[in-house]
Each structure stands twice: as C-alpha cells, then as structure tokens.
C-alpha positions as CSV (number, residue, x, y, z in Angstrom):
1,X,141.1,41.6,-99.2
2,X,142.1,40.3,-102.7
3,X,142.9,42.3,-105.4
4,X,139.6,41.7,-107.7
5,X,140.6,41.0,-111.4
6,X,140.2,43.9,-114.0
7,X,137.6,42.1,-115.1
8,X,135.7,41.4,-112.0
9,X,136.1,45.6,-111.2
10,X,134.5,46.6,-114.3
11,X,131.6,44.7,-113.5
12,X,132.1,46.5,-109.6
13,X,132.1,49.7,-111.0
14,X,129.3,48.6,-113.7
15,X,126.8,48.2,-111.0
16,X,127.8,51.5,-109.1
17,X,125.3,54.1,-109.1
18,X,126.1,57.5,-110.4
19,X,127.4,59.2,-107.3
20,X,129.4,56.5,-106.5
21,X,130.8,56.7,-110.2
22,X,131.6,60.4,-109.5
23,X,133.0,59.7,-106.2
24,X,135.2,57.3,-107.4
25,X,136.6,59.8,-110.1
26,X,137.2,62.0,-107.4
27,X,139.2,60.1,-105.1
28,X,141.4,58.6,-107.8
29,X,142.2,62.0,-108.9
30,X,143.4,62.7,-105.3
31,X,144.7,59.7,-105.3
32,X,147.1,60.0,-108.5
33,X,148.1,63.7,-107.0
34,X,149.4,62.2,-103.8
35,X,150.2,58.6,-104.3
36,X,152.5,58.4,-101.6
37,X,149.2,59.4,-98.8
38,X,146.9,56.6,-100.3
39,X,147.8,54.2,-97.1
40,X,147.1,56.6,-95.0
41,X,143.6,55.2,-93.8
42,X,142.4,58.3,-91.8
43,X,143.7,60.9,-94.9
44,X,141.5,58.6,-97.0
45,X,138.6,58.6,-95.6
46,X,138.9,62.6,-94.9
47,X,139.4,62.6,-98.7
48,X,136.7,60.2,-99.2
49,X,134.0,62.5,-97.0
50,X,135.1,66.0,-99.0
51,X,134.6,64.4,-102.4
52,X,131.4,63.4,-101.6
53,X,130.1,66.4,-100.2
54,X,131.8,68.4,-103.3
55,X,129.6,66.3,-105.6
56,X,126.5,68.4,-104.7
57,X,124.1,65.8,-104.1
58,X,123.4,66.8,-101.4
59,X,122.6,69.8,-101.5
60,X,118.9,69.3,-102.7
61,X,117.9,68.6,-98.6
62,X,116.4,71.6,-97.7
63,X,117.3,71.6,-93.8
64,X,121.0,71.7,-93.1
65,X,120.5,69.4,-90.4
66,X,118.9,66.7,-92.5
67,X,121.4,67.3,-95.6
68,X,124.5,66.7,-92.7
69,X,122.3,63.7,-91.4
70,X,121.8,62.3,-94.8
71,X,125.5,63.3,-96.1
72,X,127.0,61.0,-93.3
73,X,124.5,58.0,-93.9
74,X,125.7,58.0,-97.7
75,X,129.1,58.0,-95.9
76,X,128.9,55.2,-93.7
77,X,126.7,52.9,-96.2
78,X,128.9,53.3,-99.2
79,X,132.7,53.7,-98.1
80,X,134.0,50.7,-97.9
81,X,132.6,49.2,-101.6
82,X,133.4,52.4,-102.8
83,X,137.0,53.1,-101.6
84,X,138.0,49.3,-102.4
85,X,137.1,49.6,-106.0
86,X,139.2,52.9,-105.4
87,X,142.5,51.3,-104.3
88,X,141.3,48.1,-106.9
89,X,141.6,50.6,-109.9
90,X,144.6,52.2,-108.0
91,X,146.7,49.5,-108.2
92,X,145.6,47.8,-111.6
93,X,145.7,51.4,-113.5
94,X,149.6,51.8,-111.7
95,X,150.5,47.8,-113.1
96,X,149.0,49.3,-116.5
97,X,151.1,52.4,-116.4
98,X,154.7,50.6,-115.5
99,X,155.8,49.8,-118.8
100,X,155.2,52.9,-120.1
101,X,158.1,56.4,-120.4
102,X,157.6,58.0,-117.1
103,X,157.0,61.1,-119.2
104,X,153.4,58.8,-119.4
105,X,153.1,57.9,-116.1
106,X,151.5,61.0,-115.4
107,X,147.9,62.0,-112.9
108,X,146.2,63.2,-116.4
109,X,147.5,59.5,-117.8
110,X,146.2,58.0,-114.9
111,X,142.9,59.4,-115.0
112,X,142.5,58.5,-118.8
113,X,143.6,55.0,-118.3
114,X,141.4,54.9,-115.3
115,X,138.2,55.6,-117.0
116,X,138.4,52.8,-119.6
117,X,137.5,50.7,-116.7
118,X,133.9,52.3,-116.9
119,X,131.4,50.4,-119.0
C-alpha cells in the first residue's frame, strides 16, 4: 500500500461516517501512547476491536447476542479502510511533527495536529 497524499486522506477521512471518525480518534490516541506497538498487526487490531466497542454504538441492540453479532460485522466491514487511514495520518502527522522541539512532539500535539486533517 502507498502512502495516500495529505490531501487524498482528508478527502478519506471526509467521506468517513461518524463512527469511523470516532474510531479513528481513538486508535490514533493509542497509537501516539505506544508508537513503538503500531507494527504489531495482531495488537492493532485488538486495539482496533476495543475502541470500537468503547464508542457505545452498539449498545442500542437490545439482545446481547445480536449487539456481539453486529459489533463483529462493523468489525470485519470497516477495518481495513479504517486502520489505513489510521497508520496514513500516523505517519504524515509524525513527518509534520519532526521539525518541531521534542518538547512538541508530544501524544496531546499529536492529537491536535491530527485533527486538522478532519474537514
């Protein structure tokens, strides 16, 4: 996979619907906390599955059964757009922070920098 201009991934993450938005957010927080796990492709996706589920969504299915059922369709249909635009804005928001103190270069600093790539 190529590494999609910053322009290209704000029109990615344009078209994203809110829970993927809040997913996104999510990850890259956990992301920015443990930088040094992000290859880690089975940490990831654990991460991946918990910040979905912590977003409440689905919580509104009113058999546990279905809500699990539903939870890991969400899963399967939207992890692989979703955690590409996640190691996309990884790596572009990491180019943006290089130049700057290291006192900058900091998970809060991240995050900031990170949502100006949301329309």
């Amino acid at each position: 996979m190529s590494l999609p201009t910053r322009d290209e991934l704000r029109a990615d993450l344009a078209r994203f619907d809110e829970m993927q938005k809040k997913v996104v957010g999510g990850v890259l927080a956990v992301m920015f906390r443990s930088p040094d796990r992000v290859r880690d492709r089975e940490w990831i996706v654990e991460q991946f599955t918990q910040v979905a589920l912590l977003t409440g969504e689905f919580e509104a299915v009113e058999h546990a059964h279905e809500g699990v059922d539903v939870a890991q369709r969400w899963v399967r249909e939207h992890i692989d757009v979703t955690l590409n635009a996640c190691y996309a804005l990884f790596l572009h928001v990491a180019d943006d922070l290089s130049s700057r103190d290291e006192t900058e270069r900091t998970p809060s600093e991240a995050m900031l920098q990170a949502l100006t790539y949301f329309g």
